[in-house]
N, C-alpha and C positions, 0 to 999 in steps of 0.2 A: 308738533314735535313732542317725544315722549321726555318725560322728564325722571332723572334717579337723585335721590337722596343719602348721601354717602353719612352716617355719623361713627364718629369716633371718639373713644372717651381712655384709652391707655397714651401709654406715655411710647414714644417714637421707638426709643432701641429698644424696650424689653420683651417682647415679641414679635413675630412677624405681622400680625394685624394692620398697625399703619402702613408697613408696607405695602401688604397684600388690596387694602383696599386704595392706597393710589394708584397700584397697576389695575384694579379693576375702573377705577375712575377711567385712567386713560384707555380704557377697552371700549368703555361705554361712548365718549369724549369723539372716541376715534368713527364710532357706528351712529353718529350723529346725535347722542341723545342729549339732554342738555343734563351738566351735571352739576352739583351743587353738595360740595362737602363742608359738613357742622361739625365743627371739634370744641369736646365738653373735657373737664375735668382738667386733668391731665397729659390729655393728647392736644392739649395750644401750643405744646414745643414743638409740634412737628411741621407749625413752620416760621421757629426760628430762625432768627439769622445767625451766621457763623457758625454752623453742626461741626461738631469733631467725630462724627461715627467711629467707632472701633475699625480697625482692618479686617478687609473683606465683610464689613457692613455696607450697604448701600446707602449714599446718601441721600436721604428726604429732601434736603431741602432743594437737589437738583431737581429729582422728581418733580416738586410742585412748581417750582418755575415752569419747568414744560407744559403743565399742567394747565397752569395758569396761562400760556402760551395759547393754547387749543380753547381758554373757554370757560374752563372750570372755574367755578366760585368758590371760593375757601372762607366760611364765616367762623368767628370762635363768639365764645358765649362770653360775656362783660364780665358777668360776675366771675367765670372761672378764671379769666386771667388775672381782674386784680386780688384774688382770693392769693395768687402766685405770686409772694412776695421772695422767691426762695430761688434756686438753679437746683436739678440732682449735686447730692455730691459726689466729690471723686473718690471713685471705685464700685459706685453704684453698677449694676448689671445695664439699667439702663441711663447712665450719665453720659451724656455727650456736651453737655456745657460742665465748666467745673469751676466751681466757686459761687461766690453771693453775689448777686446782681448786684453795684453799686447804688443804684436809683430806686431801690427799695422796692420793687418787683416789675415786673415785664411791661411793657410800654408798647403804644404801637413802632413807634421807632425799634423796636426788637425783632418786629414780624417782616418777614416778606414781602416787599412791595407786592402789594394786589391783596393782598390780606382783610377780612374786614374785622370791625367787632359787629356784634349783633347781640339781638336779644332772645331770651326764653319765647316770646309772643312771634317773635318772627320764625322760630325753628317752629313753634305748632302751628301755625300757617302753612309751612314750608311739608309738614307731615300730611296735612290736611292734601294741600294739592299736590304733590308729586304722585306721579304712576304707580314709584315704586319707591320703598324704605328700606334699608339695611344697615346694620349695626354692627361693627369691628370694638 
């Protein structure tokens, strides 16, 4: 089976990038390959629980439920989440949470059922053997 490496390192609404590469997840997803998306940085919100996207944004976090449905792996990096002790705030271009996380930064109870943490050693594994690598 061929395998794609989805990484992402922006934050969910401030561009189209997270978008664009879950739909190309579920392209891949849907043509059998096996997919597996690493989110660094900044893009661990995208799969939040409870998104407020702006009107007429699409919501991420339905996306990766589907996602997750078909197959797809969604890891975020350890260090980037607890590095996120913080929420965008409101009126951020791209805030779709608003306010401070009480619990003094993102928890896996925040993420998406299916969600994992992972580590740096596991993404350069994961670089090492995938078919194919691409970067949003």
């Amino acid at each position: 089976m061929k395998s794609l490496l989805i990484v992402l390192n922006d934050l969910p609404y401030k561009n189209d990038k997270a978008y664009n590469a879950l739909r190309a997840a579920g392209v891949a997803a849907d043509g059998g390959v096996k997919v597996v998306v690493f989110l660094m940085g900044d893009s661990v919100y995208v799969v939040r629980k409870d998104q407020k996207p702006a009107q007429d944004y699409p919501n991420l976090e339905e996306k990766v439920g589907g996602l997750l449905e078909k197959g797809v792996d969604f890891l975020l990096c350890t260090t980037c989440v607890n590095a996120r002790g913080f929420e965008p705030k409101e009126g951020e271009v791209s805030a779709c949470f608003v306010g401070s996380h009480e619990g003094g930064g993102l928890t896996l109870g925040d993420l998406i059922k299916g969600a994992q943490l992972s580590t740096m050693k596991t993404f350069v594994n994961l670089v090492a053997e995938s078919d194919k690598v691409i970067s949003f």
